[in-house]
N, C-alpha and C positions, 0 to 999 in steps of 0.2 A: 669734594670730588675725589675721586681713588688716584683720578692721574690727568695730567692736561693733555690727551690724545688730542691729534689737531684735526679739526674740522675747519674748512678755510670756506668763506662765503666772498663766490666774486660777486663785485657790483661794476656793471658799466657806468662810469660816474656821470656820466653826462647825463645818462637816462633815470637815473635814479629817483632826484629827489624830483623830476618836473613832474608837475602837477596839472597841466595843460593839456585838453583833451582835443585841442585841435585838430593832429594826426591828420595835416593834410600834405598828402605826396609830394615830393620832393621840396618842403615848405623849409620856410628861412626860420632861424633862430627866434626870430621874431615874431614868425606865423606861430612856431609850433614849440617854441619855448626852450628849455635847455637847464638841466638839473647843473647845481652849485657845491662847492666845499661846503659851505653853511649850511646843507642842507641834513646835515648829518651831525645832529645836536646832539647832547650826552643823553637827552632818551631815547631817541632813534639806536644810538649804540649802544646802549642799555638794552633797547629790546633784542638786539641781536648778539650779546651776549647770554642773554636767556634763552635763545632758544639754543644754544650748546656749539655758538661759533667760537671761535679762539684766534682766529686770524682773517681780517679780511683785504682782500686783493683788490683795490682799488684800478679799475682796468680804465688807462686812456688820461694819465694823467699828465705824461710828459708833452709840450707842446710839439703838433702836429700839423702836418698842411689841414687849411680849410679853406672855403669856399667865401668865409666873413672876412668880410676885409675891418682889418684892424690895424690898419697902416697909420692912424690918427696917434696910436702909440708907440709909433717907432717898431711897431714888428713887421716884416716884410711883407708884401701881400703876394698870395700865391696864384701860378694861373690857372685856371680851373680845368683846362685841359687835362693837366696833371694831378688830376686832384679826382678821388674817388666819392662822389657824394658831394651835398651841399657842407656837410659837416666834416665828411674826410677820414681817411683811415686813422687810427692811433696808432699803427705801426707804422707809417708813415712819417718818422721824425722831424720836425726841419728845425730843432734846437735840444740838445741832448741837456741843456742845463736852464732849461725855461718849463716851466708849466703852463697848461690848456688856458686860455685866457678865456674861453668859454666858460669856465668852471669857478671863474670868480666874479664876484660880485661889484668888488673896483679892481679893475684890470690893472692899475698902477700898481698897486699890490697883492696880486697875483700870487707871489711866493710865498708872503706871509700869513694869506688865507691858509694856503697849503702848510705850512708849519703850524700852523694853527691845529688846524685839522690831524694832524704828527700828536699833538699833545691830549686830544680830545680822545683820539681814538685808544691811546694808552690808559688815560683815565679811566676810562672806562673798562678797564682788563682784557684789553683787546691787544693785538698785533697787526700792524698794518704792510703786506704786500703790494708793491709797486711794480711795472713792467720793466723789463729791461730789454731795449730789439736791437740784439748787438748785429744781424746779420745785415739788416741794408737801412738807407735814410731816405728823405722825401730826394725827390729831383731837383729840387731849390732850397736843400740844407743850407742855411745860413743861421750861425746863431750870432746872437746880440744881447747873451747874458754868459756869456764865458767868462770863469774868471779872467784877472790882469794877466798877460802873457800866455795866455794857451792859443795856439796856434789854429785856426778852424779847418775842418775837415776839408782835405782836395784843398787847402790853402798854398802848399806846397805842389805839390803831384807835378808829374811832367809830362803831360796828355798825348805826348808825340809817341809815347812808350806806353802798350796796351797794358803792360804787367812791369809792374817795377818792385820787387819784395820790400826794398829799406824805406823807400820816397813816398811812393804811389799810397792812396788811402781808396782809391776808386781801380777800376777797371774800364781801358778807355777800347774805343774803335777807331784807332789814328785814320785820319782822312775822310771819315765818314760822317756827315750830317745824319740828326735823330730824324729818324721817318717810317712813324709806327703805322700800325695798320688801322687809326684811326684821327677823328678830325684833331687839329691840332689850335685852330679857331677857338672851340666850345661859346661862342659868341662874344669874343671878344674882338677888336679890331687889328692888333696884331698876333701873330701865331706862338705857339708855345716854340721855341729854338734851342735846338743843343748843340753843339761842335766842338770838337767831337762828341760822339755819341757815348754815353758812361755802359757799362754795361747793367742789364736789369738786376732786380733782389730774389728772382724766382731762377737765378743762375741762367740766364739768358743773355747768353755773349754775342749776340746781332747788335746792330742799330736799327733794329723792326721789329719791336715785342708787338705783339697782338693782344686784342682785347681780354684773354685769360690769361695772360701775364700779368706779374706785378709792378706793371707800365710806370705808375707811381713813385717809382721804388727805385734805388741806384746800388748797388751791391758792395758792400766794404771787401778791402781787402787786406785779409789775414793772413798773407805769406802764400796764398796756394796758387800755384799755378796752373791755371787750369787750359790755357789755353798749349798745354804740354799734357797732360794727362794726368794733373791732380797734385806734382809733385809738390811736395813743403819746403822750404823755405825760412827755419825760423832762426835763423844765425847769423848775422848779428838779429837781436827781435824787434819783426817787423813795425816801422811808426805807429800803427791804428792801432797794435796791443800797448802801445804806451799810452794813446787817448783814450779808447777804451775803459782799460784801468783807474784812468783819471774821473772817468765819469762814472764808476762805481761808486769810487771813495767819497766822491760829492754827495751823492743821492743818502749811502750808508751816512756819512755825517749831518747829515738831516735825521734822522733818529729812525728812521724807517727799518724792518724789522727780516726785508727777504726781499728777494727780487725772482719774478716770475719770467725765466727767458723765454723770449721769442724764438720759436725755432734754433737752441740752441745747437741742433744736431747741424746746421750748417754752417757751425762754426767750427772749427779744430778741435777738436778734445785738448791737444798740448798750448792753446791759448787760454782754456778754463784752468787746466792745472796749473798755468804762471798765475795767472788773475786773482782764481780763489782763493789762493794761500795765501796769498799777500791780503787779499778784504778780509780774511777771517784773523791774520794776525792781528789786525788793528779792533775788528768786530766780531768776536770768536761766538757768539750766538747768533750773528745773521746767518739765513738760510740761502739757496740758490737750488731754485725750483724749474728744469729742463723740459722742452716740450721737445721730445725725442721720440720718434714713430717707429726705428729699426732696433727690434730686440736683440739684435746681434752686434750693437753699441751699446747696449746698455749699462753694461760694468764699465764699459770706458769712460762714460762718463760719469758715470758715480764714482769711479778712480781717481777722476780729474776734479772731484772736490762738489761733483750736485750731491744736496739732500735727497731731494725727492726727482721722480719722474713722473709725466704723464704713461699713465697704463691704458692707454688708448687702442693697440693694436690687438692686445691682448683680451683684459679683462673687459674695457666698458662695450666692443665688438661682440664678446661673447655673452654679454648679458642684452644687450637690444636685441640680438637676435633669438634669444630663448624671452624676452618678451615678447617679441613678434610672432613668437612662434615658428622660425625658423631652422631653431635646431635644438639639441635636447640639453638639459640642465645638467648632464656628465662631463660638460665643454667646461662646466665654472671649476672643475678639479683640475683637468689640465692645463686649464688658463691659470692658476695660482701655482700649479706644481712649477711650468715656466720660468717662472723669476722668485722661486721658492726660499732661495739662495739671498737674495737681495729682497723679498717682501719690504723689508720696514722702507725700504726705500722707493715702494711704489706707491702713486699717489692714484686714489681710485676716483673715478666721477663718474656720472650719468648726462649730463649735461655741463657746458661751457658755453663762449661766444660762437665758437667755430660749428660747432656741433646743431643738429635738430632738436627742437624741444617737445620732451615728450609727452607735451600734450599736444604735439601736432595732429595737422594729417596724416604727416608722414613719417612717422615714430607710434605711437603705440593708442593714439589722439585721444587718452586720459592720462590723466597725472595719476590717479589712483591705479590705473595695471600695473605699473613698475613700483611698486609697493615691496615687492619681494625681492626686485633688486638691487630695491635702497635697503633693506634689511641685510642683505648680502655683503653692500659696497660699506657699510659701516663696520657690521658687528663680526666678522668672516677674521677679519687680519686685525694688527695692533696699526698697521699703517693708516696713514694721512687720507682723511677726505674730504672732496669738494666738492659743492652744488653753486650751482648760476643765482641769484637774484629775481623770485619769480617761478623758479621751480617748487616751491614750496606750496603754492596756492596753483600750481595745474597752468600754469603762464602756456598759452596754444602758442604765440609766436608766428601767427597765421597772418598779420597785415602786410599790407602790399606799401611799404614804408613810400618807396621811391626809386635810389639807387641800389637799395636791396627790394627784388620784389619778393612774391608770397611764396617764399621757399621752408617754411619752419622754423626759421633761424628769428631772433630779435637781433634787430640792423645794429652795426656796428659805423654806418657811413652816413646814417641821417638823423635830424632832428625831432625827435620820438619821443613819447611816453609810453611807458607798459602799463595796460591795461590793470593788472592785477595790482600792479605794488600802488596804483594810485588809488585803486578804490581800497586796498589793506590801509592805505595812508588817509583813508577818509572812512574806517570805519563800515565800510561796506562789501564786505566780502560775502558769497554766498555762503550757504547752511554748509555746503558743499565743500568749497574753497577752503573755510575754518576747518574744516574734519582733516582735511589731506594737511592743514600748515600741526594742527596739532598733533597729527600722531610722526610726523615730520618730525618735531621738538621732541616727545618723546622718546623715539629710536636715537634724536642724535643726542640730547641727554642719556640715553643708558650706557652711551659709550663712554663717557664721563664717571656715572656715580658707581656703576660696577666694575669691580676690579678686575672679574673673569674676563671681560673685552678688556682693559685698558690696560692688563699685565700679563695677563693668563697664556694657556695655552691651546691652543684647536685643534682637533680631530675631526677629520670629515668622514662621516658616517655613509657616502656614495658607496664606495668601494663594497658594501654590505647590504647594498641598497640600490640593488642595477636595474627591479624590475619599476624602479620611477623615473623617468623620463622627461618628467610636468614638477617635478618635487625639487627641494634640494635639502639636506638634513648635515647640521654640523653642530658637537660640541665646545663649549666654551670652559676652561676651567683656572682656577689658582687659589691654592690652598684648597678652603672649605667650601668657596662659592664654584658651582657648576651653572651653566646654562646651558639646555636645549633649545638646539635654536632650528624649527623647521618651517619654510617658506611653499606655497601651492603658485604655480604660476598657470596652471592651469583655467578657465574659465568655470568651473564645475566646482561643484565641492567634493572634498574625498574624507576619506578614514582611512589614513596611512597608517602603516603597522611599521614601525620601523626598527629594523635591526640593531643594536647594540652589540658589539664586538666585545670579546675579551680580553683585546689588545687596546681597546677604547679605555676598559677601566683597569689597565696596570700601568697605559702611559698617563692620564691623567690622575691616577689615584682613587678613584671615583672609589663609594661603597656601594653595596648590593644591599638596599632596603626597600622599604615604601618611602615616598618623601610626597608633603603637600609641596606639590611648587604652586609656582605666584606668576600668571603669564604678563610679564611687566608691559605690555603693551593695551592691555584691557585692566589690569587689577584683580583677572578671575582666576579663583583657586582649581585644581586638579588634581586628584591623586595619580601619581605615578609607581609603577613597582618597576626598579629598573633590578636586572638579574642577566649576569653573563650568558652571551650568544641568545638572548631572546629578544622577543619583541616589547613594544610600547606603541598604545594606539595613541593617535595624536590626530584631532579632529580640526582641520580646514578650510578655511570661507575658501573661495575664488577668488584670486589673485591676491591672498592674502598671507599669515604667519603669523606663527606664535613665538615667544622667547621666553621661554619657563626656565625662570628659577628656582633649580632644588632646593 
């Protein structure tokens, strides 16, 4: 390989390895089964080292409220009222130092499965990402795998005082009973009860969240005062940045490789800057990966010590919608121009949890249209990319699980199989399905074995190139290797003539010859004559791309 550019494959672990095609609504662990650690053998991670992963994000692994009761092992049982789904949110914490007991095979040994798994997944030349949801915990936080002497969240707090900076670890509603806008039963015989009321994790300071609140959820507190107008607070540093920190260091000494925040942008930016410099003195290769939505934080927190960010508002907004056909392929220029400054540290995707899948209905409802803006989101920047588990084979993401219904999304709250990874995992994937995972593998291996993506440098050929609208055309180069790289996202096929600058080949170096290129996505030859300020025809499926190497 030229370079280990990161390609990160999340997998929702529960959903992963179940093999169980039951898929009945709102069904128990037991109906509809439940993917394991085990499931994820050295050739499973084998294959997914081959197809040009380098890190995978293991989503849902810390323990979380659910719906199972597991109180026969001493872990608490939650009430279902508060609990989102049979299976339960994974942001959702109710033990910051416990893993999913879902997820292992002997529950007694839960952690060890998971260390286990820490060592497999290295062997295998992998990198393994783990969650981290520093912003709120379940409503019945309790852990029961803290080390000796640490103190549990709201152990201390002094709930008569809504906001307390040094004490307090929650946010309370002195004198007010919890009484949301929905039942508190959920059929049980006595009712879910709070007093006082904590304040919600969606920053909801009532004791009445409603049903699109993160009811679930209890909101930590980081010094801010919000029930003043935001002000900070970090002097002497707040208690929960010292727990907090503690539950970094745990997780990083398990051998684990990055930590993917939850909504790290509702955290302080000046609690990431104490945190991560301390994790990284001790783990100076671990990553911390931000899910941050306002571009006008974005330096702050890559200031305050993130690797990477989600490019969500920016780049993957501007490519659904020029797959949609919504607006024109000139937007991909000034979505990169945006954070041009900080690229390496944006992290691009097309799909995640949160997100629609595009093979929905309600995205683009083939996996093969967005073709061009997976060629975009890999070979475009040297930065970091991610796909979901399941995107690779056209995952539609169209069942009506239960507690998530038929929204595009694959549930994050109930007990499920994915359609596609289970018949990939038995061998029976359509003619169809195979074509979109292998040219998948190929584009994300070019990022890999070509040095022009994984060192080089790019020129965007737009700017020279206005009257395409449906196109998008960019240079790739380092050293002697060049790539053209032009994508049609149009439905049609064309013969694009496209412009080459003479600003193109004095900042890359390029020469003015004929060259056979090599279109590394097919293996077919082409001659090319590139020659300052002229054209180059370059011939286009629909919804497709070439990546020619000179």
């Amino acid at each position: 390989m030229a370079s280990n550019k990161i390609i990160i494959y999340q997998i929702f672990t529960r959903l992963y390895g179940n093999t169980m095609q039951a898929r009945k609504p709102f069904g128990t662990i037991e109906e509809n089964g439940c993917g394991k650690f085990n499931a994820f053998t050295p050739s499973v991670l084998k294959s997914l080292q081959e197809k040009g992963i380098t890190h995978v994000w293991y989503t849902g692994v810390i323990r979380h409220a659910t719906m199972t009761d597991y109180s026969k092992y001493g872990i608490p049982r939650q009430h279902p009222a508060v609990v989102k789904g049979r299976a339960g949110s994974p942001y959702a914490i109710t033990d910051y130092y416990d893993v999913d007991p879902d997820l292992a095979v002997n529950v007694d040994k839960r952690m060890e499965e998971f260390e286990k798994l820490v060592s497999r997944t290295h062997r295998a030349g992998l990198k393994m990402i783990i969650d981290f949801v520093p912003n709120h915990v379940a409503r019945q936080y309790k852990s029961i795998c803290a080390p000796k002497g640490v103190r549990d969240l709201g152990a201390d707090d002094d709930s008569t005082q809504g906001f307390n900076p040094e004490r307090n670890n929650f946010y309370y509603c002195p004198g007010q009973q919890f009484t949301p806008y929905f039942d508190l039963y959920h059929g049980e015989k006595t009712p879910y009860h709070e007093e006082p009321a904590k304040a919600t994790g969606n920053d909801c300071f009532c004791n009445a969240p409603g049903q699109n609140d993160w009811y679930e959820t209890v909101k930590l507190n980081y010094g801010i005062d919000y029930y003043a107008g935001g002000i900070g607070h970090f002097n002497p540093i707040p208690n929960t940045w010292k727990k907090m920190l503690d539950i970094l260091l745990f997780w990083a000494s398990k051998g684990i490789d990055g930590f993917r925040c939850d909504m790290a942008e509702m955290v302080p930016a000046a609690f990431w800057g104490w945190a991560t410099s301390q994790v990284k003195e001790k783990y100076p290769n671990l990553v911390f990966i931000g899910e941050v939505y306002n571009p006008n934080e974005y330096r702050n927190y890559i200031a305050a010590g993130f690797d990477y960010l989600y490019d969500k508002v920016g780049m993957y907004d501007v490519l659904r919608d020029i797959v949609c056909h919504r607006r024109g392929s000139h937007d991909i220029t000034h979505a990169w121009q945006h954070t041009d400054d900080i690229r390496d540290h944006m992290l691009y995707f097309l799909e995640n949890h949160d997100e629609q899948r595009i093979a929905s209905d309600f995205f683009a409802g083939s996996g093969a249209k967005a073709i061009p803006a997976l060629i975009i989101s890999v070979l475009l920047q040297q930065n970091p990319f991610m796909l979901y588990a399941g995107q690779e084979y056209g995952e539609r993401g169209m069942d009506q699980e239960g507690f998530s219904g038929c929204d595009g999304r694959t549930t994050i709250f109930d007990y499920w199989s994915v359609d596609t990874l289970v018949r990939a995992a038995k061998g029976q994937l359509s003619e169809e399905e195979k074509a979109l995972s292998a040219l998948y593998n190929r584009i994300l291996n070019i990022a890999h074995t070509e040095k022009a993506i994984a060192n080089g440098k790019m020129f965007d050929l737009m700017y020279a190139n206005q009257q395409y609208g449906g196109q998008y055309a960019f240079l790739r180069s380092c050293k002697q290797d060049t790539l053209l790289v032009v994508v049609n996202f149009a439905d049609q096929p064309i013969d694009m003539s496209v412009n080459l600058t003479s600003h193109a080949f004095d900042y890359l170096g390029i020469e003015e010859k004929t060259y056979t290129a090599t279109d590394l996505l097919n293996g077919t030859q082409h001659t090319l004559t590139l020659q300052r300020d002229a054209t180059v025809q370059v011939k286009l499926q629909p919804r497709g791309g070439v990546v020619l190497k000179l």
